[in-house]
C-alpha positions as CSV (number, residue, x, y, z in Angstrom):
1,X,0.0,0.0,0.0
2,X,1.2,3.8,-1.0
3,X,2.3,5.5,2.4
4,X,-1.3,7.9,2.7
5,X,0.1,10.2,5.8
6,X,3.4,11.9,6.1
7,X,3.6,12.3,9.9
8,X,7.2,15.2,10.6
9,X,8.2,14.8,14.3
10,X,11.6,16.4,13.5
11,X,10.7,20.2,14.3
12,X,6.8,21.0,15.4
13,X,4.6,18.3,14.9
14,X,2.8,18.1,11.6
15,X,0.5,15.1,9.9
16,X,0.3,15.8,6.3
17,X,-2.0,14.3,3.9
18,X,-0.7,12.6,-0.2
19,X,-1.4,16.1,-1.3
20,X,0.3,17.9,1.4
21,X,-3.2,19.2,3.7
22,X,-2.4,19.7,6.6
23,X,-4.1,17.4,9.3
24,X,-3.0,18.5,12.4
25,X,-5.0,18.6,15.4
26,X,-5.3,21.7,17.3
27,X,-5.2,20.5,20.3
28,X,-2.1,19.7,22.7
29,X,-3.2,16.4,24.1
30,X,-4.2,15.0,20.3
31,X,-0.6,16.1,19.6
32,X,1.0,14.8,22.3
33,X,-1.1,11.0,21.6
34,X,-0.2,11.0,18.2
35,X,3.6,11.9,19.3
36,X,3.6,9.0,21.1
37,X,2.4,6.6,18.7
38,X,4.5,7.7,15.5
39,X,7.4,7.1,17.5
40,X,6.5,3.1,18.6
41,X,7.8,1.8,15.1
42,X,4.2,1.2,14.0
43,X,3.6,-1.1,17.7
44,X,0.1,-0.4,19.5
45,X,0.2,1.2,22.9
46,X,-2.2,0.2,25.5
47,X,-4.7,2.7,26.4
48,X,-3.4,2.4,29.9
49,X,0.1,3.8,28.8
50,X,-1.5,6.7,27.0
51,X,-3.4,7.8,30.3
52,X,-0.6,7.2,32.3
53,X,1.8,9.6,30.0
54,X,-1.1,12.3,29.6
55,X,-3.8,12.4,32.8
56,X,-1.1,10.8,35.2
57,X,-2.6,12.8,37.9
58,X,-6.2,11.8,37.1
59,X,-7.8,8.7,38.4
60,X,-7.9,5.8,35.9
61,X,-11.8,6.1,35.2
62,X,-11.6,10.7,34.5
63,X,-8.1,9.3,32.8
64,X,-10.3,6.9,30.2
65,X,-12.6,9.6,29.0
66,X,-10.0,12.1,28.8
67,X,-8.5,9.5,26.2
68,X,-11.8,9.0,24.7
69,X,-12.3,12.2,23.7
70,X,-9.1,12.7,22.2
71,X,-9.5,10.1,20.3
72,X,-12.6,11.5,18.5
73,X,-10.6,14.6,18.1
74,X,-8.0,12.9,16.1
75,X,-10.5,10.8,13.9
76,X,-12.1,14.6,13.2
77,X,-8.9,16.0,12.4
78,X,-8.0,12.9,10.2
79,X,-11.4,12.7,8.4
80,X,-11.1,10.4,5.4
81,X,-7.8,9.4,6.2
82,X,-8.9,7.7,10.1
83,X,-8.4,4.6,9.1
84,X,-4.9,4.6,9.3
85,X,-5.5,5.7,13.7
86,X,-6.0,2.1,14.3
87,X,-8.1,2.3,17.9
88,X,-9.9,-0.7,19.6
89,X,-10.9,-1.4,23.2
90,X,-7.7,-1.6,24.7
91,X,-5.4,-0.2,22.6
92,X,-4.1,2.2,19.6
93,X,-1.7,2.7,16.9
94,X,-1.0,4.3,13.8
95,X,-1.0,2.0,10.2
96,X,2.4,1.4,9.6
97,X,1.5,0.2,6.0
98,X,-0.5,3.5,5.7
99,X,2.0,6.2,7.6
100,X,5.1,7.2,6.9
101,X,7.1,8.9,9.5
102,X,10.5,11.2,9.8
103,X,11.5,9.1,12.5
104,X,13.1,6.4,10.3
105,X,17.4,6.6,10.2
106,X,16.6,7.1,6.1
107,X,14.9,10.1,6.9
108,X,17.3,11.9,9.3
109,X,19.9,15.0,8.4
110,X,22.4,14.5,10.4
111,X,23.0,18.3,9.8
112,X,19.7,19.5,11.0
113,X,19.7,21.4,14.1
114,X,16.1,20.9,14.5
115,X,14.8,19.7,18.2
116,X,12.6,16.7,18.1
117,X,8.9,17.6,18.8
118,X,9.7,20.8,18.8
119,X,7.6,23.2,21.0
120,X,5.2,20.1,22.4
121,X,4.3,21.2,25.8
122,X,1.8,19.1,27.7
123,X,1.7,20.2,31.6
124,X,1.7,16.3,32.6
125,X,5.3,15.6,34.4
126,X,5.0,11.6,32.9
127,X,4.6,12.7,29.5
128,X,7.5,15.7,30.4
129,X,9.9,12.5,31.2
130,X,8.5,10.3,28.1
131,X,9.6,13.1,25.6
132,X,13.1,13.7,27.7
133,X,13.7,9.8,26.5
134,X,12.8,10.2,23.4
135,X,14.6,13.3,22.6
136,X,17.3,11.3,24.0
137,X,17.1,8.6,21.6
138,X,16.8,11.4,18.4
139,X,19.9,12.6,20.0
140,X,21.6,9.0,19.8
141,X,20.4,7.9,16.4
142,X,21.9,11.6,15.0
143,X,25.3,10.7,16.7
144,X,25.5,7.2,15.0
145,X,24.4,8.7,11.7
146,X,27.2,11.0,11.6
147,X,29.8,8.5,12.7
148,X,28.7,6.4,9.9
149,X,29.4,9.5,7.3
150,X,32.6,10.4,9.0
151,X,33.7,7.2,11.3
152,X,37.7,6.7,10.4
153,X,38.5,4.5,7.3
154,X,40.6,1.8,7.9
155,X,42.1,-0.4,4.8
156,X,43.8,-3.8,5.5
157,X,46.3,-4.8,2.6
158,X,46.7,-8.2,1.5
159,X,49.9,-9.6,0.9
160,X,51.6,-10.2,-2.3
161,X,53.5,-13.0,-1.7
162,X,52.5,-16.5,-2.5
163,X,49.2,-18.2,-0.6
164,X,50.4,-20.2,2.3
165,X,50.3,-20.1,5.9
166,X,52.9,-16.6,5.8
167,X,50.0,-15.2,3.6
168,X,46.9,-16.1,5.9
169,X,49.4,-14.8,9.2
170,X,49.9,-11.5,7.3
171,X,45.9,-10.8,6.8
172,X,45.1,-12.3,10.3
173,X,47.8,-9.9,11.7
174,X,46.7,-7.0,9.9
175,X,43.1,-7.4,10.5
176,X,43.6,-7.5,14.3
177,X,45.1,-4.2,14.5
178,X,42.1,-2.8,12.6
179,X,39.9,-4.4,14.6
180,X,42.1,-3.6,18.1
181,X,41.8,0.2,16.4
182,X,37.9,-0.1,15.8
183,X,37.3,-0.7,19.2
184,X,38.9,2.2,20.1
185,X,37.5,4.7,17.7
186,X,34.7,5.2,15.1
187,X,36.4,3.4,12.3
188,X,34.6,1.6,9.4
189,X,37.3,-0.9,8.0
190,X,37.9,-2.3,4.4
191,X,39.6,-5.0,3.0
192,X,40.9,-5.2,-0.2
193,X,43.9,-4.6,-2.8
194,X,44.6,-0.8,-3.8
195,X,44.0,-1.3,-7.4
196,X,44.4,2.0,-8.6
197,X,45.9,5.3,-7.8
198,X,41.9,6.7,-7.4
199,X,41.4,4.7,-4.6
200,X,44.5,6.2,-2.7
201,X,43.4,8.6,-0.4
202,X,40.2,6.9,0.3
203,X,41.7,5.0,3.0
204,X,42.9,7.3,6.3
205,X,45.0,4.6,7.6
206,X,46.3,1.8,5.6
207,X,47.1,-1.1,7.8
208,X,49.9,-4.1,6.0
209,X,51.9,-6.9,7.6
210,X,54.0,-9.2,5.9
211,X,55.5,-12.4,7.4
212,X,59.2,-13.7,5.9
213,X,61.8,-15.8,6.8
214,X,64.9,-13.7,8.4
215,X,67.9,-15.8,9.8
216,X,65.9,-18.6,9.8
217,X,63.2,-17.7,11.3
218,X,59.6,-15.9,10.7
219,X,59.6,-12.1,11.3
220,X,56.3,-10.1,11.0
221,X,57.0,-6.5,9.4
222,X,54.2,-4.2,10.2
223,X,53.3,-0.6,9.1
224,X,50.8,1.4,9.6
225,X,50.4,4.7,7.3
226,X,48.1,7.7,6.6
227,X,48.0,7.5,2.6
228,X,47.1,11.0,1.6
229,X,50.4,12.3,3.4
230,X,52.4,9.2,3.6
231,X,53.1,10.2,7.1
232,X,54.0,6.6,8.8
233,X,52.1,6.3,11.8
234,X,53.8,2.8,13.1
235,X,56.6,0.4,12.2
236,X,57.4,-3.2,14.3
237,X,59.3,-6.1,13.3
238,X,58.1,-8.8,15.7
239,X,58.7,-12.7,16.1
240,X,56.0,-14.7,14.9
241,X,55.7,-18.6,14.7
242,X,54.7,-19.6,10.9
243,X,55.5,-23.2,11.0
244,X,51.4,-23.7,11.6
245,X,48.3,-22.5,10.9
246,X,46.7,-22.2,14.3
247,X,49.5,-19.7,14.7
248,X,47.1,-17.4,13.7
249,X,45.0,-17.5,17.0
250,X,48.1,-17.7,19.4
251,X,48.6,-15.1,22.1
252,X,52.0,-13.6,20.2
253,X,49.9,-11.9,17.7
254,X,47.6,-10.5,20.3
255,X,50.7,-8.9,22.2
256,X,51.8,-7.7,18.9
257,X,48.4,-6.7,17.5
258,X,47.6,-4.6,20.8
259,X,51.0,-2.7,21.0
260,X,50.5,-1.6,17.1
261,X,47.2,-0.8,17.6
262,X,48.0,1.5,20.8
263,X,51.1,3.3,19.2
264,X,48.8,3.9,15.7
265,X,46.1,5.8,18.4
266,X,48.6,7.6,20.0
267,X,50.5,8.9,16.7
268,X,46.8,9.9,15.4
269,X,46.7,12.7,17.1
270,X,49.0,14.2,15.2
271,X,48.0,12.9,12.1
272,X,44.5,14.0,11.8
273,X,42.6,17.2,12.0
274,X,41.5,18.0,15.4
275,X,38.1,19.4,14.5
276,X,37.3,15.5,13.3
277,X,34.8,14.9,16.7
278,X,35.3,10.9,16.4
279,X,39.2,11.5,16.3
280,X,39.6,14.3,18.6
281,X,37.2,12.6,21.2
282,X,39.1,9.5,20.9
283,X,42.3,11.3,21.6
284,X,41.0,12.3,24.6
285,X,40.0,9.0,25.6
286,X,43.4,7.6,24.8
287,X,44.7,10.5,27.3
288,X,42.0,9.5,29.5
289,X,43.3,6.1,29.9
290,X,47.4,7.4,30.0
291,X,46.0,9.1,33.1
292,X,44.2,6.1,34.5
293,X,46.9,4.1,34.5
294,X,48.7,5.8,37.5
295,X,46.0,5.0,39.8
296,X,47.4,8.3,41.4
297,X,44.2,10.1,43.0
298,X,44.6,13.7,40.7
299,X,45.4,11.8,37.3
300,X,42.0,9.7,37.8
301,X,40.3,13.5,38.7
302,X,42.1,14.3,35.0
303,X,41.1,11.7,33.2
304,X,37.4,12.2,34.2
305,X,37.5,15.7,32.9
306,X,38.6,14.5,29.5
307,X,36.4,11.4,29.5
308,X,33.4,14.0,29.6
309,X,34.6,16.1,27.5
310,X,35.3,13.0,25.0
311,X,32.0,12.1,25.3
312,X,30.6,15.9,24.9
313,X,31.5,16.0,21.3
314,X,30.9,12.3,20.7
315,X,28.2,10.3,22.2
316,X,30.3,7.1,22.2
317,X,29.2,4.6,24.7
318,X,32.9,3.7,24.9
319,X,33.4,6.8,26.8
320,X,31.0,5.6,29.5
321,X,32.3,2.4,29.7
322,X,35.9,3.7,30.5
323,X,34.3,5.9,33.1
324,X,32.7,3.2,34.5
325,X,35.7,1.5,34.8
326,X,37.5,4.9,36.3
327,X,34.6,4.7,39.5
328,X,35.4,1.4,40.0
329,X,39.2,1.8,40.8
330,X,38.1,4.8,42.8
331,X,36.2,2.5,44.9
332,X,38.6,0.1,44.9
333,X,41.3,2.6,45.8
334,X,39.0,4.1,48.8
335,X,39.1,7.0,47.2
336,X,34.9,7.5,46.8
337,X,33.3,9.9,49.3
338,X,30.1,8.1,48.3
339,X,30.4,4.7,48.0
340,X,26.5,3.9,47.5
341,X,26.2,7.0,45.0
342,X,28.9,5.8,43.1
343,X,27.5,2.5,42.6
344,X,24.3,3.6,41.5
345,X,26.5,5.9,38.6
346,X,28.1,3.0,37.7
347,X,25.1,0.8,37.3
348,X,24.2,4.3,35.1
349,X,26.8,4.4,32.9
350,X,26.8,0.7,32.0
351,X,22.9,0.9,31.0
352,X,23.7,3.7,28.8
353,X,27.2,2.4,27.3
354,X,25.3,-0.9,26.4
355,X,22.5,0.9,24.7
356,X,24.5,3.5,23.1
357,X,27.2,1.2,22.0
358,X,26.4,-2.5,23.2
359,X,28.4,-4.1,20.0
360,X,31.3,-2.7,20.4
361,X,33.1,-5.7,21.8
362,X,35.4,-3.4,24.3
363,X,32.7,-2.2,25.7
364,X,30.9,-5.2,26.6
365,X,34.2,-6.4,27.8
366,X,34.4,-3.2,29.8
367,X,30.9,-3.7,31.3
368,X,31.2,-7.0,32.0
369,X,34.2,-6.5,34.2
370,X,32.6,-3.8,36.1
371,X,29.7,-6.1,36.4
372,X,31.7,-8.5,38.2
373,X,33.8,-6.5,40.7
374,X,31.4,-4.2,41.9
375,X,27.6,-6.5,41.9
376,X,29.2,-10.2,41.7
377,X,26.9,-10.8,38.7
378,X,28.9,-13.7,37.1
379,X,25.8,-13.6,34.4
380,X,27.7,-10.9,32.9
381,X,30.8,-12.4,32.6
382,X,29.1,-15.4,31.3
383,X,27.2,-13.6,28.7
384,X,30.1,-11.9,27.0
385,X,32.7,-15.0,26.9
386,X,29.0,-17.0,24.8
387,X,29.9,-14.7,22.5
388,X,34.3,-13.9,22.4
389,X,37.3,-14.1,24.2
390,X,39.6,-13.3,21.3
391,X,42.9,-12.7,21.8
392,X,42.8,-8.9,21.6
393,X,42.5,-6.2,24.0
394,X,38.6,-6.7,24.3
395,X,39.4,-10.0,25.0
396,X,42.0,-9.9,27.6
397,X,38.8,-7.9,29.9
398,X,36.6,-10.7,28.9
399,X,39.0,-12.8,30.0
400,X,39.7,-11.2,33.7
401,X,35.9,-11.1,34.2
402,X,35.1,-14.7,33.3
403,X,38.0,-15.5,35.8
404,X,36.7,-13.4,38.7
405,X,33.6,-15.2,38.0
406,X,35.1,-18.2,38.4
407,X,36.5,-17.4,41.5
408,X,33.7,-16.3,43.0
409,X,32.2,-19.5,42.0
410,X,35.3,-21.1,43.6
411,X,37.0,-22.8,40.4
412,X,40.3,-21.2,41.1
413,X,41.9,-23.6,38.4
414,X,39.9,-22.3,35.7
415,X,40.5,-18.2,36.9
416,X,44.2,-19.2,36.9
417,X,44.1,-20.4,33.2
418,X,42.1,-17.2,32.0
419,X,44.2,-14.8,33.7
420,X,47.4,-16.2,32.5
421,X,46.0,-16.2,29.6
422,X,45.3,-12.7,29.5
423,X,48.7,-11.5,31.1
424,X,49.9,-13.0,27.7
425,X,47.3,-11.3,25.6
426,X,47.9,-8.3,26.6
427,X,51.3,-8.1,27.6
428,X,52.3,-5.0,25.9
429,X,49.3,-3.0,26.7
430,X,50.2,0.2,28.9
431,X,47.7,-1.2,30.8
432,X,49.4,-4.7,31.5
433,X,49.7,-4.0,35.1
434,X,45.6,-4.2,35.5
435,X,46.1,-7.9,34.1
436,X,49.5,-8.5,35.9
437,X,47.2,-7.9,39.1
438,X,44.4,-9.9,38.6
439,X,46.7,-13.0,37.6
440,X,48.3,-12.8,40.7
441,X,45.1,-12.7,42.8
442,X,44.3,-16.0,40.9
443,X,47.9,-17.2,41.5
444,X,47.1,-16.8,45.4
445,X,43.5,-18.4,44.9
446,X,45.5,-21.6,43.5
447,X,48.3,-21.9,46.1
448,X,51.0,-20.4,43.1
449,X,52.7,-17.9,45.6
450,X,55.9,-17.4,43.9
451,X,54.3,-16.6,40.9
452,X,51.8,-14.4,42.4
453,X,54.8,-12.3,44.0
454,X,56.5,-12.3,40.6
455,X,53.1,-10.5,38.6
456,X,52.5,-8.3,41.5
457,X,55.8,-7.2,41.6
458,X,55.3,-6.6,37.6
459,X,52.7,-4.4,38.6
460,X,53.8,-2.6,41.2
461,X,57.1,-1.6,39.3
462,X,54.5,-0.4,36.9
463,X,52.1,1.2,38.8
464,X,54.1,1.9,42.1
465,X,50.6,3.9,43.6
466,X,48.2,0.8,42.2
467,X,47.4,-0.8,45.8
468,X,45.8,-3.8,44.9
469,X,48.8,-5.7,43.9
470,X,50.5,-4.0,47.0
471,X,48.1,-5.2,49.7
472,X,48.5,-8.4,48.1
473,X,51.9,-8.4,48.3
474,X,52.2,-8.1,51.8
475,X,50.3,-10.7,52.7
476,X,52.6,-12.9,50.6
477,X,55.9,-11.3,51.8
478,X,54.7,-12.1,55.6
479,X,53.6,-15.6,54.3
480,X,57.1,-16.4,53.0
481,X,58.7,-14.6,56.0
482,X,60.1,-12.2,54.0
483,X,59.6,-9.8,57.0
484,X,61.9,-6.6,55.5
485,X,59.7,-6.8,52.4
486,X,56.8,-6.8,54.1
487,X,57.1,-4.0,55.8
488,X,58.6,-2.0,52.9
489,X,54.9,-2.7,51.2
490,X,53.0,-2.0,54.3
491,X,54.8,1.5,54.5
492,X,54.3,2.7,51.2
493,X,51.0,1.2,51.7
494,X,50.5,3.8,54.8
495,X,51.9,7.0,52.7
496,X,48.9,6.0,50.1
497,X,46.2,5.6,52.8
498,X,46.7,7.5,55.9
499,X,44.6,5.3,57.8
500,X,46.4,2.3,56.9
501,X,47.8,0.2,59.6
502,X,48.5,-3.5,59.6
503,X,45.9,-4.4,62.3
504,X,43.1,-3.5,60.1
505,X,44.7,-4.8,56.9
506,X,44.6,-8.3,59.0
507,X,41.1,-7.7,61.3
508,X,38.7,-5.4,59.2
509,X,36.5,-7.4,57.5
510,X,35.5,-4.4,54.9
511,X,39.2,-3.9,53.5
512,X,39.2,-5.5,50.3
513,X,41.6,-8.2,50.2
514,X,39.0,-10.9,50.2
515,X,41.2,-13.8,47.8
516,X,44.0,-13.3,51.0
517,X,41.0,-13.9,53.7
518,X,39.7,-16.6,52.4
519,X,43.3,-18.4,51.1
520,X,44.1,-17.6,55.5
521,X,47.0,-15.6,54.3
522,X,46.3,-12.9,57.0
523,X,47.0,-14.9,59.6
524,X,50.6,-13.9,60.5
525,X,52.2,-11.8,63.1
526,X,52.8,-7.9,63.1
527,X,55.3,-7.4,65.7
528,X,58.8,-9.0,64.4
């Protein structure tokens, strides 16, 4: 069937007929119902909903004639066209087969400044926070629109040597760093053979890896460059194993894959125009996380500031999740003034990063672990390693949060195996030391104290003010009877928390060293 009605909810309200009459009713509350019901995707709406959004401070049976005479004034204003205002005893809806409506992606200019429903006032607080949402939502769909016209163009090259397991390690290599950089920032990636010299400068960054044998042995050569200037963005020459074809999926190419992908986003800065919103927010998310990692009490302050800022100019749900992730490490570092407040942000900013980005692997990875540390729901962690745990930097968080799962399910074995796994994924992140920590609170959950003193020793030299790996520390230096040690930790310990001591690190059941309670590593002496 021909679309009959044209129904604009992009500026005022306005229902136009095939020939462009206008069909509008006059009255706010018509307005408002018909709002409602162009923007449900052509789904009925119980009557209930409608008087609850419009008459909420009526009761239900003044609420049901209110809607009942509405409804006659729309089927006036319509006139021949009613039939498309699809009404029965319980609920209505508009014709999807016989309206078209604005609201559709196809019909939205990214460009136009317009306010969604613009000047609909209805003095009814329900339907005040109904049209807040959907504004919301107008807002959203805008941002993605534009980051699909102007999202960063990635290009993997294929090799040009001969097919063989060197070729497929080449594409696999080169296609995790586009992907590593896709999580990172608005990117759409390609992947094909530059066949002409028209197609150079479509590409921003063009991403190649080739694998050959040096000295006898397979060496990945990697570069990364921005075509239109031939600026080189990256170089590496890395060790790679050839001699198989599940080579492809082994942890060496993750470690290699992350650290390109890193160094590319770091170099883009200067690369790339700043007034590009997707790069220059995701430059200040890359600062963001620079800041982060010192776990130093006015760098996390910094990094908040540029995180909201980041997501000012680009409504990337990425940007939430790293936030998310920034509130948990305050809490983790007693460094919240509002414990309970905080948590309900963070439950916040994971609803909205999942709705606003949910497919972004990173950010369910980011979620997830959130999910875990702060509400113990293992469902999380269970949902997002259903769907990946590659060996990337999304995966390496996956990872963590299916083994903190596991521990809290009390399968220390199978926590162990994921974090060590990670640790090797993601070994040449800046951000090891968050990965070096967790694997050696699943070293100590498995009895492995020597190797839990050698990761969280990696992450303290890394992070010397990052005081879970510290407190964890202790407990193992006093466990070993490495007494000097011990209190070397427990005094830098008291310079980051004034009201440290080492009777409450042992007797205080709220201090967060719960892997050490439960392994009875706080049972030791504090007087030498």
């Amino acid at each position: 069937m021909t679309n009959s009605l044209s129904i604009q909810t992009i500026g005022p309200l306005q229902i136009l007929g095939p020939d462009g009459e206008i069909l509008t009713p006059k009255g706010a509350k018509s307005c408002a119902l018909l709002a409602i019901l162009a923007l449900t995707d052509g789904k009925a709406r119980p009557r209930r909903f409608l008087e609850e959004k419009l008459w909420s401070g009526r009761d239900p049976e003044q609420a049901g004639q209110s809607l009942r005479q509405e409804l006659t004034q729309i089927r006036k204003a319509l006139g021949v066209y009613k039939s498309c205002f699809v009404v029965d005893r319980t609920t209505a809806r508009l014709d999807a087969a016989a309206v078209d409506v604005d609201w559709d992606n196809a019909r939205i200019s990214t460009d136009d400044t317009r306010e969604l429903l613009e000047g609909l006032s209805v003095r009814d607080p329900a339907f005040e926070d109904w049209l807040g949402e959907v504004r919301e939502a107008f807002d959203r769909r805008k941002t993605a629109l534009a980051a699909r016209s102007h999202g960063l163009i990635l290009r993997t090259r294929r090799s040009n040597g001969p097919e063989g397991s060197k070729s497929i390690l080449s594409e696999v290599l080169a296609d995790q760093i586009g992907q590593n950089i896709a999580e990172q920032v608005r990117a759409w990636r390609q992947v094909n053979v530059r066949m002409a010299e028209s197609d150079q400068d479509e590409a921003e960054i063009e991403i190649s890896a080739h694998v050959a044998e040096e000295d006898g042995k397979s060496l990945a050569f990697i570069r990364l460059i921005h075509p239109a200037t031939g600026r080189v963005l990256h170089t590496q020459k890395a060790l790679v194993n050839s001699g198989a074809l599940q080579a492809a999926s082994e942890d060496l190419l993750a470690d290699i894959t992350i650290e390109a992908a890193e160094k590319t986003l770091d170099a883009m800065g200067k690369a790339f125009p700043s007034e590009r919103p997707e790069l220059a927010s995701a430059a200040m998310a890359r600062r963001a996380v620079r800041e982060m990692e010192s776990f130093e009490a006015g760098r996390l302050d910094i990094a908040e500031r540029l995180l909201d800022s980041a997501f000012d100019i680009d409504r990337n749900g990425l940007f939430l999740a790293w936030q998310s992730l920034l509130k948990t490490i305050r809490l983790t570092e007693l460094l919240s003034t509002d414990a309970q407040a905080d948590m309900a942000v963070i439950e916040e900013l994971n609803r909205k990063a999942m709705e606003l980005d949910g497919e972004n692997p990173l950010v369910q990875a980011l979620v997830s672990q959130v999910q875990v540390l702060m509400f113990a729901d293992l469902g999380a962690a269970n949902a997002v390693a259903q769907q990946r745990l590659d060996p990337n930097l999304s995966g390496a968080f996956s990872m963590v949060s299916l083994a903190s799962a596991n521990m809290w399910d009390g399968d220390s074995e199978a926590a162990y195996a994921l974090t060590k796994k990670a640790t090797s994924v993601a070994g040449r992140s800046s951000f090891h030391h968050w990965w070096d920590t967790f694997h050696c609170i699943s070293c100590i959950a498995s009895g492995r104290y020597e190797e839990a003193i050698r990761f969280g020793e990696s992450a303290r030299k890394t992070a010397p003010n990052f005081r879970p790996p510290l407190r964890h520390l202790l407990a193992l230096f006093a466990h070993t009877g490495e007494r000097e040690k011990m209190h070397i930790v427990a005094d830098q310990l008291k310079r980051l928390e004034p009201d440290f001591s080492l009777e409450r690190f042992k007797s205080d059941e709220a201090y967060p060293v719960r892997t050490l309670r439960h392994a009875n590593l706080l049972d030791f002496p504090i007087d030498d």
